[in-house]
C-alpha positions in Angstrom: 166.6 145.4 129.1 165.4 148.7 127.9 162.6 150.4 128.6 160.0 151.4 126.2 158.1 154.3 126.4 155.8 156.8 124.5 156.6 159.4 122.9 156.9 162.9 125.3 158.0 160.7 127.7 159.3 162.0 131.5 162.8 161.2 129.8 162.1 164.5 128.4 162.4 166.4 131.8 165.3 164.1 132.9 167.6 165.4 130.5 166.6 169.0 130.7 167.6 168.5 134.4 171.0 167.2 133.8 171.6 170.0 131.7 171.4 172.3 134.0 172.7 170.2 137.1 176.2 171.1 137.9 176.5 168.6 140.8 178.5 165.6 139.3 176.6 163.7 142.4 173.5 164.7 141.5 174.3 164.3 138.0 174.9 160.4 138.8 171.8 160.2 140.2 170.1 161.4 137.1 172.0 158.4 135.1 170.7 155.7 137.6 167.4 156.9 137.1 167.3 156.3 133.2 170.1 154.0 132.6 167.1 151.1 130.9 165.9 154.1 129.2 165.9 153.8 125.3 168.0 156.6 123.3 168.1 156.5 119.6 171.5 157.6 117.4 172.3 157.4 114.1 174.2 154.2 112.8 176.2 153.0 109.6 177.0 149.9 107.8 180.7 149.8 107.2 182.4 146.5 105.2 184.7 144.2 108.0 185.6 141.4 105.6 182.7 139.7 104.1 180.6 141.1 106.3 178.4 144.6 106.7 178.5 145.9 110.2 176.9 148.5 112.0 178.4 151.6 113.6 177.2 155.0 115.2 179.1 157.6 113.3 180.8 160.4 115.3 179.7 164.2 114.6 182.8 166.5 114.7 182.5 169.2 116.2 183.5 172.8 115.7 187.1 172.7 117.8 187.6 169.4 116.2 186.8 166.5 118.9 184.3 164.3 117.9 181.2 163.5 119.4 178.5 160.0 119.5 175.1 161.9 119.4 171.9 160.6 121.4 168.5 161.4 121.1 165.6 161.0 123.3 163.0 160.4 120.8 163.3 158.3 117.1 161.2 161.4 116.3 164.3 163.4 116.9 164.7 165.7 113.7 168.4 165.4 113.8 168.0 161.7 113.3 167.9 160.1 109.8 164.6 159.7 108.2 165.3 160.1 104.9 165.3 157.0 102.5 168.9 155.5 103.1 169.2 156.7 107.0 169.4 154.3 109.7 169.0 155.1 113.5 169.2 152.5 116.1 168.2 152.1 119.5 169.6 151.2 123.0 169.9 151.2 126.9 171.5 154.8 128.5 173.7 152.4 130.0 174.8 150.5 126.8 175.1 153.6 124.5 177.7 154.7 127.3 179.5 151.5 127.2 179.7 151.0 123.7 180.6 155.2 123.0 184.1 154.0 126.1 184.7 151.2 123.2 185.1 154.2 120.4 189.3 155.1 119.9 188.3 158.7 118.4 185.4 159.6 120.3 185.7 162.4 122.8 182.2 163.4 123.8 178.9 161.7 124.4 176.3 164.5 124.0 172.7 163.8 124.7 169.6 166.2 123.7 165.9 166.2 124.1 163.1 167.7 121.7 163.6 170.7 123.3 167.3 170.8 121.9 168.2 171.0 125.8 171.0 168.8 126.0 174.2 167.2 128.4 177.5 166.3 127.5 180.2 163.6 128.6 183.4 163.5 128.5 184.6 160.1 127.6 187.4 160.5 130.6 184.3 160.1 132.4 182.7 156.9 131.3 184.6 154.7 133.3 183.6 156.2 136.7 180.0 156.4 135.3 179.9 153.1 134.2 181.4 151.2 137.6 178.8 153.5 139.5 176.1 152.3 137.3 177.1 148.6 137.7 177.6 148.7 141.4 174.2 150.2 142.2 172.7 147.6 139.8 174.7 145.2 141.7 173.4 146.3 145.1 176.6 147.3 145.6 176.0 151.2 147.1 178.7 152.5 148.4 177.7 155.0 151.7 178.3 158.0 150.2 175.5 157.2 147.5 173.4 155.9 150.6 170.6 157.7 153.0 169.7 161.6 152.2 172.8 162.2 149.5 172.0 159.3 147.3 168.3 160.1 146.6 166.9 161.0 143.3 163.8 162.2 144.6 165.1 164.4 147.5 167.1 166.5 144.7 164.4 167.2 142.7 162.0 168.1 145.4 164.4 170.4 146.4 165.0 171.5 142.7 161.0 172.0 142.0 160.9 174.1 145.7 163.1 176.9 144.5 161.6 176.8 141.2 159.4 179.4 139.7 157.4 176.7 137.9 157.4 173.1 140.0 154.7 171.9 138.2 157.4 171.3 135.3 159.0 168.9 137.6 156.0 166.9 138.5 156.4 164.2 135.5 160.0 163.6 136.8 158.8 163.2 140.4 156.5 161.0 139.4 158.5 159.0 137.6 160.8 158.5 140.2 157.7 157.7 142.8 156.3 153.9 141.8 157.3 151.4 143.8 158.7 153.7 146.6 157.4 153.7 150.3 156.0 157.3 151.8 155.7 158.0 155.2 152.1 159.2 155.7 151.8 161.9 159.3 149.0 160.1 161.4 147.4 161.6 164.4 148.8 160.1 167.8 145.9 158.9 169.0 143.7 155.5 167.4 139.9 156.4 166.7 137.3 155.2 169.1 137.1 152.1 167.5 141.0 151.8 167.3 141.9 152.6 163.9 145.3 154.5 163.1 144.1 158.1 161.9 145.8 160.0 158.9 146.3 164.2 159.6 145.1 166.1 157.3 146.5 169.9 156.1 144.8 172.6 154.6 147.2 174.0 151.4 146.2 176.4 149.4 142.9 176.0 151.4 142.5 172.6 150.3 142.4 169.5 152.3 145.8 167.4 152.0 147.5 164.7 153.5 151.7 164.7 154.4 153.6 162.4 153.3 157.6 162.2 154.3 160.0 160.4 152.3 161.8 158.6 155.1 161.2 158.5 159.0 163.7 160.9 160.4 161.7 163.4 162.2 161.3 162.5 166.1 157.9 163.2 167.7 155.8 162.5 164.7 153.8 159.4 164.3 154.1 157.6 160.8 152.1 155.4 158.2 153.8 153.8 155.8 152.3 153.1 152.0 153.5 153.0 148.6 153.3 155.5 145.7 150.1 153.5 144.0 148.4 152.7 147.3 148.5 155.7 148.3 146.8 157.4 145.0 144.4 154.6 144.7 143.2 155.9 148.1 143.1 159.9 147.8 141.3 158.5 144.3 138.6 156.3 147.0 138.1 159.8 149.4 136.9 162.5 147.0 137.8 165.3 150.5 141.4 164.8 150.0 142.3 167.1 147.5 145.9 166.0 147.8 149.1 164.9 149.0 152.6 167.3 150.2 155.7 165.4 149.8 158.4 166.4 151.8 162.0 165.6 151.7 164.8 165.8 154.4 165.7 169.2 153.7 161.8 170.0 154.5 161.4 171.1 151.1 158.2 169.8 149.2 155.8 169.5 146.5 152.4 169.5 146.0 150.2 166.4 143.9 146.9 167.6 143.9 143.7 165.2 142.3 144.7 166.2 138.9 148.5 165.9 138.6 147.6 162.1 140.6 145.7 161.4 137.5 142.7 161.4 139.0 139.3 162.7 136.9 137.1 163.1 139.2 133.5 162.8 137.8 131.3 166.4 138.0 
């Protein structure tokens, strides 16, 4: 099942990331992330007997190996829009395992609007494939597990060394719904026995921490979702917003706006 999406989309700022990632671990942490996504690439109708079939042609490249192109967007203008061009659609995941099925392929190259773009080799797909499967399967395997196998944790480390993290902030957040947060609490209940939240002053505005996992002894933790926990900085116009940190105590800051939230003036 693919995943639809609008056009600009976070998938955008996934594959600008893998083209610059040099980690191959890394790298297949980016794939697990968008493997439902919808790519588009061109396609063909070729005569098999009696019958018209479609095919995604291969570009050839300049030292002669051929390549199955994929864009991010039908928009793409490398994709065929004039009258006569076909383009098709389909999961990450599929594209990969129908490009392993191609004799003459070589390369899968993938590019956003931005012409930033990622290559595979088709040596590759195999492993890619199996690792996509098994983590589909529940089947992670414990070097993919705890601090190493975490999408988020490499791009907040990625956005904390960057000159510009609000770039990454789409990709963050994309990677955030549906994931628990660790919120720091004070240690001690309110008078009337309610746990407490911390709060932080960055950038001299109020924020709260949030970790994402429970690792660090000696500090007292609230757990709560991605959407919960916007839907209540949303409900308490003094919390300006939220720090993120990862294991490797880097972080990122969501503040109202980049939580989607408009406050009314």
């Amino acid at each position: 099942m693919t995943q639809n999406r609008k056009e600009g989309s976070n998938i955008e700022d996934f594959v600008r990331i893998a083209a610059e990632e040099k980690d191959p671990a890394a790298r297949q942490r980016l794939f697990r992330a968008i493997q439902h996504t919808e790519f588009f690439f061109p396609i063909e109708l070729e005569q098999h007997g009696d019958k018209m079939v479609k095919r995604a042609p291969l570009l050839q490249l300049s030292d002669g190996t051929h390549a199955m192109m994929m864009y991010t967007s039908k928009s793409h203008p490398d994709l065929p829009h004039k009258a006569g061009g076909e383009f098709g659609g389909g999961s990450f995941r599929d594209a990969l395992a129908a490009a392993s099925k191609m004799p003459t392929l070589d390369w899968v190259i993938v590019t956003n609007l931005a012409a930033e773009w990622f290559s595979i080799h088709k040596e590759q797909l195999p492993a890619i494939l199996a690792n996509l499967d098994s983590h589909a399967n529940g089947e992670v395997r414990p070097s993919d597990s705890g601090r190493t196998g975490d999408l988020l944790e490499d791009l907040i480390s990625r956005a904390s060394y960057s000159s510009t993290p609000e770039q990454l902030l789409p990709a963050i957040s994309s990677a955030l719904p549906g994931r628990e947060l660790f919120l720091e609490m004070e240690a001690e209940l309110s008078a009337d026995g309610q746990p407490v939240m911390k709060t932080f002053r960055v950038n001299d505005m109020p924020t709260l921490r949030a970790y994402l996992t429970r690792k660090r002894p000696g500090i007292t933790y609230g757990g709560m979702n991605w959407e919960a926990l916007k839907d209540m900085i949303r409900k308490l116009p003094r919390i300006q917003g939220v720090k993120i940190v990862n294991d490797a105590d880097d972080w990122i800051l969501f503040d109202r706006a980049s939580l989607g939230i408009r406050d009314e003036t």
